[in-house]
mmCIF file of the C-alpha atoms, coordinates in Angstrom:
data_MODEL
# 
_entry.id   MODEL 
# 
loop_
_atom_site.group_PDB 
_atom_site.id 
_atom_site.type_symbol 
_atom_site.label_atom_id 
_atom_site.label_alt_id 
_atom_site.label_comp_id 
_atom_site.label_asym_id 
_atom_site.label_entity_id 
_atom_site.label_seq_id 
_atom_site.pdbx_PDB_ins_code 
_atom_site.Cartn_x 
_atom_site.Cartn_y 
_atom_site.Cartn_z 
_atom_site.occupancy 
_atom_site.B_iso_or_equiv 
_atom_site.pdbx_formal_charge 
_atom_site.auth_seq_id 
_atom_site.auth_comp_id 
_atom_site.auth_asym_id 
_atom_site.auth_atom_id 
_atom_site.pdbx_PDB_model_num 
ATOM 1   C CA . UNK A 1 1   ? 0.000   0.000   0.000   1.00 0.00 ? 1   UNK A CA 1 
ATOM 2   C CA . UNK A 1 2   ? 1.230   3.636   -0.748  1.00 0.00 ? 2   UNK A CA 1 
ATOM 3   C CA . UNK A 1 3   ? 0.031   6.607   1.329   1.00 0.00 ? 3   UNK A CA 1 
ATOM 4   C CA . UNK A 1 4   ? -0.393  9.500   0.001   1.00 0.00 ? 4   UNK A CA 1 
ATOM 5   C CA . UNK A 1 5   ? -0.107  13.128  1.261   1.00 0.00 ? 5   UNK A CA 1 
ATOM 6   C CA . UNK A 1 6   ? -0.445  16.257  -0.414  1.00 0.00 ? 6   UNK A CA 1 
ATOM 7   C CA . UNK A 1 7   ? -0.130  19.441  1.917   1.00 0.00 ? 7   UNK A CA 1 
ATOM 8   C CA . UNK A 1 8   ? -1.465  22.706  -0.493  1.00 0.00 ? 8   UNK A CA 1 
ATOM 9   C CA . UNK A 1 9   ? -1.956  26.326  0.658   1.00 0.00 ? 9   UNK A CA 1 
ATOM 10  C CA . UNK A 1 10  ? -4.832  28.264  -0.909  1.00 0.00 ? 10  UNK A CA 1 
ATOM 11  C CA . UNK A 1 11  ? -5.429  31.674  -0.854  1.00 0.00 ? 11  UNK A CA 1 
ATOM 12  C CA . UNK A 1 12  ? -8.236  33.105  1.584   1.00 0.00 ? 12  UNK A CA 1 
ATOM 13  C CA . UNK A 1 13  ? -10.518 34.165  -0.829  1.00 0.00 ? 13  UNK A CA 1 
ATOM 14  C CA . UNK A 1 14  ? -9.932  30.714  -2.764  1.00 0.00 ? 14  UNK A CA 1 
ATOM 15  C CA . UNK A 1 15  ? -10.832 28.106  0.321   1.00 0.00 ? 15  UNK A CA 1 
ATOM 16  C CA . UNK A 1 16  ? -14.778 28.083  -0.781  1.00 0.00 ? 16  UNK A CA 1 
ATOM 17  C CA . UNK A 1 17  ? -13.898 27.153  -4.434  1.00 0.00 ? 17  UNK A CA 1 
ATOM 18  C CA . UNK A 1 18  ? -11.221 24.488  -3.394  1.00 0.00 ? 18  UNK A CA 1 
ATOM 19  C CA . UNK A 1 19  ? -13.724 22.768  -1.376  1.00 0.00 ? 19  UNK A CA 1 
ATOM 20  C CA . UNK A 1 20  ? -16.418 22.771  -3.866  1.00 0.00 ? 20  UNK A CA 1 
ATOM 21  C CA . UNK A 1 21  ? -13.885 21.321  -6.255  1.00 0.00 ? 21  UNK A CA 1 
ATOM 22  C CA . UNK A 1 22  ? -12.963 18.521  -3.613  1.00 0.00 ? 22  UNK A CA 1 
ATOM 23  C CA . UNK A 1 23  ? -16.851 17.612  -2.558  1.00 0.00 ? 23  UNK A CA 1 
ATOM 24  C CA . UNK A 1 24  ? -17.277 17.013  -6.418  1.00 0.00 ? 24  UNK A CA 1 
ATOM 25  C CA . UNK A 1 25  ? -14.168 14.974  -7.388  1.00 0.00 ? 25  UNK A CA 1 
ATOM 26  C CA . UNK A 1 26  ? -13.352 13.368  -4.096  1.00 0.00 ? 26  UNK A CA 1 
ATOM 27  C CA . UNK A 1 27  ? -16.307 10.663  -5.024  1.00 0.00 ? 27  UNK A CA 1 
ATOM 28  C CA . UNK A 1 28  ? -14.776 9.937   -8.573  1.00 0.00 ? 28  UNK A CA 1 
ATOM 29  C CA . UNK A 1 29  ? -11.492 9.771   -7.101  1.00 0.00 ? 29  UNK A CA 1 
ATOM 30  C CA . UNK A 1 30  ? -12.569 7.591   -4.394  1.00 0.00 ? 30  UNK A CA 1 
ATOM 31  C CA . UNK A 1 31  ? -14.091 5.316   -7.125  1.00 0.00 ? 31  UNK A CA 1 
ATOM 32  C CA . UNK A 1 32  ? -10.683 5.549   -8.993  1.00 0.00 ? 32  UNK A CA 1 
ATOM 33  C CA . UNK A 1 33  ? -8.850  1.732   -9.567  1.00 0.00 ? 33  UNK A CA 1 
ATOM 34  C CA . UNK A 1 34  ? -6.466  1.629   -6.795  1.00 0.00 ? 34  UNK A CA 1 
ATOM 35  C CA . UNK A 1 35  ? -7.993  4.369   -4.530  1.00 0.00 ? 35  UNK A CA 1 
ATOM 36  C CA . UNK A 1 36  ? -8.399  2.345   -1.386  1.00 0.00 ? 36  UNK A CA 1 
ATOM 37  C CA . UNK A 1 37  ? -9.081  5.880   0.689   1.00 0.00 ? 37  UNK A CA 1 
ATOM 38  C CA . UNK A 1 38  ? -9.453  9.712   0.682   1.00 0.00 ? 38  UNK A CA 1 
ATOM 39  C CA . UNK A 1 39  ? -10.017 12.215  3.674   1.00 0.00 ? 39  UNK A CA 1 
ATOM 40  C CA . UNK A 1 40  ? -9.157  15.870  3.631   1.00 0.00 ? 40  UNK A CA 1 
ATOM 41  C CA . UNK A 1 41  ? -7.898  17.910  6.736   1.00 0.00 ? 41  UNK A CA 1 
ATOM 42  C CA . UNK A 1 42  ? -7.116  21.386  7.734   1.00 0.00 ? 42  UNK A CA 1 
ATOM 43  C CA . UNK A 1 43  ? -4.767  22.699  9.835   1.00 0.00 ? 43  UNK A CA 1 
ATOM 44  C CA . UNK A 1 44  ? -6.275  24.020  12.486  1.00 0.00 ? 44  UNK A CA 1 
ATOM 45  C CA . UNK A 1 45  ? -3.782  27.034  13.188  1.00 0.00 ? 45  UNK A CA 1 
ATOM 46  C CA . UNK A 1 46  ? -3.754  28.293  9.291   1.00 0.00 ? 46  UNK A CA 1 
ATOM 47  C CA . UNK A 1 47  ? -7.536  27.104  8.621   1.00 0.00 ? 47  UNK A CA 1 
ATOM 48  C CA . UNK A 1 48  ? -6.172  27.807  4.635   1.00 0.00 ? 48  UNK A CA 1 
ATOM 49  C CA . UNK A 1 49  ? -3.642  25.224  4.772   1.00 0.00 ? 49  UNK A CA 1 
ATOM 50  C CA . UNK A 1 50  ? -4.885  21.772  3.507   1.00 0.00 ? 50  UNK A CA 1 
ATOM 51  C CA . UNK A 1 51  ? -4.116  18.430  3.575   1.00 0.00 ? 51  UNK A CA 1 
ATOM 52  C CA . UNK A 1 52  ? -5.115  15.116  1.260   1.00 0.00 ? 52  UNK A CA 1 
ATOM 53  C CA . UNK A 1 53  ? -4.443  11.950  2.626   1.00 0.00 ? 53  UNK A CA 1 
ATOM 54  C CA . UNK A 1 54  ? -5.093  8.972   0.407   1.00 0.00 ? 54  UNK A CA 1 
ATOM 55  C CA . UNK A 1 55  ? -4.387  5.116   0.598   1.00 0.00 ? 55  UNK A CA 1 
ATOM 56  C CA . UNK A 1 56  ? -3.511  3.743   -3.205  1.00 0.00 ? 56  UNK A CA 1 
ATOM 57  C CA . UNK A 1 57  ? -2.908  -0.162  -3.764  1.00 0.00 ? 57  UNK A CA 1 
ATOM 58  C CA . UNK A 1 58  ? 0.764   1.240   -4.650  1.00 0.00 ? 58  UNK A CA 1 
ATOM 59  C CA . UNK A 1 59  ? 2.694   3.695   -7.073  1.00 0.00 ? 59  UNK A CA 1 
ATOM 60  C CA . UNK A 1 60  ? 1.570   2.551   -10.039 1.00 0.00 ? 60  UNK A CA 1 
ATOM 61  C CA . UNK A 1 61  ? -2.226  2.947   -9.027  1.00 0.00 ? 61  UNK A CA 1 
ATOM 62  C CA . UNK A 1 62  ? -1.479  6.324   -7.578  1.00 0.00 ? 62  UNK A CA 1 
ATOM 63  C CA . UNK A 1 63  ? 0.543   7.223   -11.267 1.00 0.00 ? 63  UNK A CA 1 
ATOM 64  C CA . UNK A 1 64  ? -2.615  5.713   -13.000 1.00 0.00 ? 64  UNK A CA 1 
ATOM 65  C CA . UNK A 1 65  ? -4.943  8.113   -11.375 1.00 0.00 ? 65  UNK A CA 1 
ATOM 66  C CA . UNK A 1 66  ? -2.041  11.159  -11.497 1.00 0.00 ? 66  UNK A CA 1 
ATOM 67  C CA . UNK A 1 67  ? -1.740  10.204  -15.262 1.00 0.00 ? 67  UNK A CA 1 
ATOM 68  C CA . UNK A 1 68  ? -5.580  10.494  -15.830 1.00 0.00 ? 68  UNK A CA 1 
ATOM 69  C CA . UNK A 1 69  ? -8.467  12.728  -17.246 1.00 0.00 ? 69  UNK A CA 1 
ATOM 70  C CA . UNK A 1 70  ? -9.836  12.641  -13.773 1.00 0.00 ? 70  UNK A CA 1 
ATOM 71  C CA . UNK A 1 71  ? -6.421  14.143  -12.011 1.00 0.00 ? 71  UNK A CA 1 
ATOM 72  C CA . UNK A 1 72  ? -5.980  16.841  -15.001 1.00 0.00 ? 72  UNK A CA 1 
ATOM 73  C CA . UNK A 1 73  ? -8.974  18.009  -15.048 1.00 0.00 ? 73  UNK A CA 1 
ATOM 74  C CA . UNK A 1 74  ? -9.043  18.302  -10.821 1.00 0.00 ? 74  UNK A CA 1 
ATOM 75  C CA . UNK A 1 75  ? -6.200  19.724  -10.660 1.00 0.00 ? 75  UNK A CA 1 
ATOM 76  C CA . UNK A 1 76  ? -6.454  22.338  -13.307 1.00 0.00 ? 76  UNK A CA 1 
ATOM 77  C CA . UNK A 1 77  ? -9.279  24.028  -11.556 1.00 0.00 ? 77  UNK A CA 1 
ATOM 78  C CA . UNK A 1 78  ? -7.349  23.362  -8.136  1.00 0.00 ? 78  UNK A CA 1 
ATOM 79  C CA . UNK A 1 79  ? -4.063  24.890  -9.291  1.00 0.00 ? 79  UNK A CA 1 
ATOM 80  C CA . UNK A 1 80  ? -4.479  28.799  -9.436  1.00 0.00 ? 80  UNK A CA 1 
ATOM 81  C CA . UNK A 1 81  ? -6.447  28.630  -5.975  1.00 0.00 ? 81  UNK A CA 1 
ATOM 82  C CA . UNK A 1 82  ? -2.879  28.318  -4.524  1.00 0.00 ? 82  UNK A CA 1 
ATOM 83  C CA . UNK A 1 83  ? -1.152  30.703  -2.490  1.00 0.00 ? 83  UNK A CA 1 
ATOM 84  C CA . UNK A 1 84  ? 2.236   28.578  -2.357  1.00 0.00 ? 84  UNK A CA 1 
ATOM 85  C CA . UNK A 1 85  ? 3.076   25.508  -4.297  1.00 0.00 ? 85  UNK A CA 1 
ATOM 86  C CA . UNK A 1 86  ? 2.082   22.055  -3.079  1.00 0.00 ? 86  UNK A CA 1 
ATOM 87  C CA . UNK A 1 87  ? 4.410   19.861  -1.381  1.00 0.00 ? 87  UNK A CA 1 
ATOM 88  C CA . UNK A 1 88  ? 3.595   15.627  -2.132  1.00 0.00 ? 88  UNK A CA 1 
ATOM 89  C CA . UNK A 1 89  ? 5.215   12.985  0.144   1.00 0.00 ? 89  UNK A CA 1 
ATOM 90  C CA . UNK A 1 90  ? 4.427   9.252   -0.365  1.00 0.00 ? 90  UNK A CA 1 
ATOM 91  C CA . UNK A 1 91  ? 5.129   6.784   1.640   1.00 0.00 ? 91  UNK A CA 1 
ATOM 92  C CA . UNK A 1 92  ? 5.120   2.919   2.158   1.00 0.00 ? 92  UNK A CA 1 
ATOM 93  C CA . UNK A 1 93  ? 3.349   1.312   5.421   1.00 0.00 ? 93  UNK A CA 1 
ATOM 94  C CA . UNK A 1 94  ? 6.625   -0.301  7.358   1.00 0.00 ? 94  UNK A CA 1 
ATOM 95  C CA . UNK A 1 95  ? 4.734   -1.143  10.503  1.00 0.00 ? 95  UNK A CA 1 
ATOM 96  C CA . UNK A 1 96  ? 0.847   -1.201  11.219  1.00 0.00 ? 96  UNK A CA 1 
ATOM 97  C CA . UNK A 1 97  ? -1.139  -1.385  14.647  1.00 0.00 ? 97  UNK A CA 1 
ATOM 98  C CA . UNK A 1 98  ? -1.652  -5.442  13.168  1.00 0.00 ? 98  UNK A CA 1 
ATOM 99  C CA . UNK A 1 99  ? 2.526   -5.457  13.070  1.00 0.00 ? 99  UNK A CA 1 
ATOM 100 C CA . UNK A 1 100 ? 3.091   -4.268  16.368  1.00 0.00 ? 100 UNK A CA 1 
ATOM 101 C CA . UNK A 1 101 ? 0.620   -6.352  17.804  1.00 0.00 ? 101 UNK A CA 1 
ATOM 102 C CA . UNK A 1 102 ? 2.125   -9.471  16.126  1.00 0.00 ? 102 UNK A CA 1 
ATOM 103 C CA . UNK A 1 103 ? 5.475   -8.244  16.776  1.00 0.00 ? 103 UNK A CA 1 
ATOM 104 C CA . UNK A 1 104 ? 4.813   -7.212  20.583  1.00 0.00 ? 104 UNK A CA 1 
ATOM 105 C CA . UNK A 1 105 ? 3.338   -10.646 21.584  1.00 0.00 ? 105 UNK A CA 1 
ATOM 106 C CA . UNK A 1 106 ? 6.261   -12.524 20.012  1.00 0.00 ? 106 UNK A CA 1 
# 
């Protein structure tokens, strides 16, 4: 699995548009092959800073959807709502609450 985080910064003025961009893709991406999960959060000291966090079955799922109509059309309308450029981490799942359980109980 490959989790996904995207941390974006929209201007004040842009926060209403971002999120009515989100509440209508975040279904289709959802439905996307490989999307296993999607949640968006917001800082809660700089209420315009944003977060995506998103479960894929791994990189080449998460390049599927990033290569897609879906993802360039999203993020064309997303893009100039920006006050500073994006910052993307992925990562891979090294230990889960199931792995330290296992691992804990020898």
């Amino acid at each position: 699995m490959l989790i996904r985080l995207v941390r974006m910064t929209f201007r004040p003025d842009a926060l209403d548009a971002f999120m009515e961009v989100f509440d209508t893709s975040a279904p289709r991406i959802r439905a996307f092959p490989g999307c296993q999960h999607l949640i968006l959060l917001q800082d809660p000291q700089y209420p315009g800073v944003l977060t995506t966090y998103s479960h894929w079955d791994d990189a080449d799922a998460l390049e599927a959807y990033r290569q897609s109509h879906l993802f360039r059309t999203t993020w064309a309308l997303t893009k100039p709502l920006f006050a500073a450029p994006p910052q993307a981490f992925s990562h891979t799942v090294l230990r889960d609450a199931d792995t330290i359980v296992a691992t804990a109980k020898g």
